[in-house]
N, C-alpha and C positions, 0 to 999 in steps of 0.2 A: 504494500500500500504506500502511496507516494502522499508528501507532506505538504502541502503551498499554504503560502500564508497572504491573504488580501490584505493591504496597506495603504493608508490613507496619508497625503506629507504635504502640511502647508508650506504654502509657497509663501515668499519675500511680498508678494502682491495681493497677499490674504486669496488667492483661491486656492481649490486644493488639487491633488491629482490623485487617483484610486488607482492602483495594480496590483498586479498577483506575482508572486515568485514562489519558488523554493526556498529560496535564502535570502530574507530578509535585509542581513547586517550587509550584503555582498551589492545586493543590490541598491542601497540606499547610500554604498559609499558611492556603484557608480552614479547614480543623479546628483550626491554631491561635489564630484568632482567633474562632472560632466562629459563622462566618458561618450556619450550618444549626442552630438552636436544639435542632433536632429529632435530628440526628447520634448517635451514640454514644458518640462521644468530646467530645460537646460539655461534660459534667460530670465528662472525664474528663485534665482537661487538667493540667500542660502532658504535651505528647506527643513522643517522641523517631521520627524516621526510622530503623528498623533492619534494611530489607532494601527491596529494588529490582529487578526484574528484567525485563526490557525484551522486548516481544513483535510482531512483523511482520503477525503474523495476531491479529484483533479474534478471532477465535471461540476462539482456541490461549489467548489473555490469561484471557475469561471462562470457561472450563474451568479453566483453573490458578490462579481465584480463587476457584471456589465449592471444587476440593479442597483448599485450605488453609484456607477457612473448616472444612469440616468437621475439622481434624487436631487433636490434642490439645495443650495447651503448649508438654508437652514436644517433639513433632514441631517446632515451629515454633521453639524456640529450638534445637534439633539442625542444622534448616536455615539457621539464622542465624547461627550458629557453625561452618557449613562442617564439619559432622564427618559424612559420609556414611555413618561406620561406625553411630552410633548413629541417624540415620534411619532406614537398613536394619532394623534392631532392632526399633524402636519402629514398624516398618510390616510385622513377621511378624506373623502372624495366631498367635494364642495359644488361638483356641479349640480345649476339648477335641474337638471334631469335625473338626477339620483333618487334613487327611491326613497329615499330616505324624505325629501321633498313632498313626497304624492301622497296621498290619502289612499288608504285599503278599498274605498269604492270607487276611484278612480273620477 
């Protein structure tokens, strides 16, 4: 069973960037030294480690990194902050089409 770990590293510019590795320490020295010119955070540096989370299954790692690529900020500093109540929050659906909207007789 193989190990990856999804990682979350604010940037100098306050946003953040989410990836998956195997080796965390390896790959966060090359974003800080900027070994991939072409990176994201290669002009975005310096960059701080602010969440980590450790996965058994390779397919479970890259599902729970493309859905925190797509979360808003604020999602991702809610889950970095450990406050589950305001994740819960900021992951209700708000549209006016939501059932949650409509009345049982429609």
């Amino acid at each position: 069973m193989k190990t990856l770990y999804v990682y979350i590293l604010e940037c100098s510019d306050d946003s953040f960037y989410v990836g998956v590795t195997n080796d965390v320490g390896r790959r966060f020295i090359e974003h800080m030294t900027g070994f991939h010119e072409e990176s994201y955070t290669f002009s975005r540096r310096p960059l701080k480690l602010v969440f980590c989370k450790r996965f058994n299954s390779p397919i479970k790692a890259i599902e729970y990194e493309k859905q925190l690529k797509r979360w808003s900020k604020a999602k991702k500093l809610a889950l970095m902050n450990n406050n589950l109540e305001l994740l819960h929050e900021l992951a209700a659906c708000k549209n006016k089409t939501s059932h949650k909207y409509h009345n049982a007789s429609g």
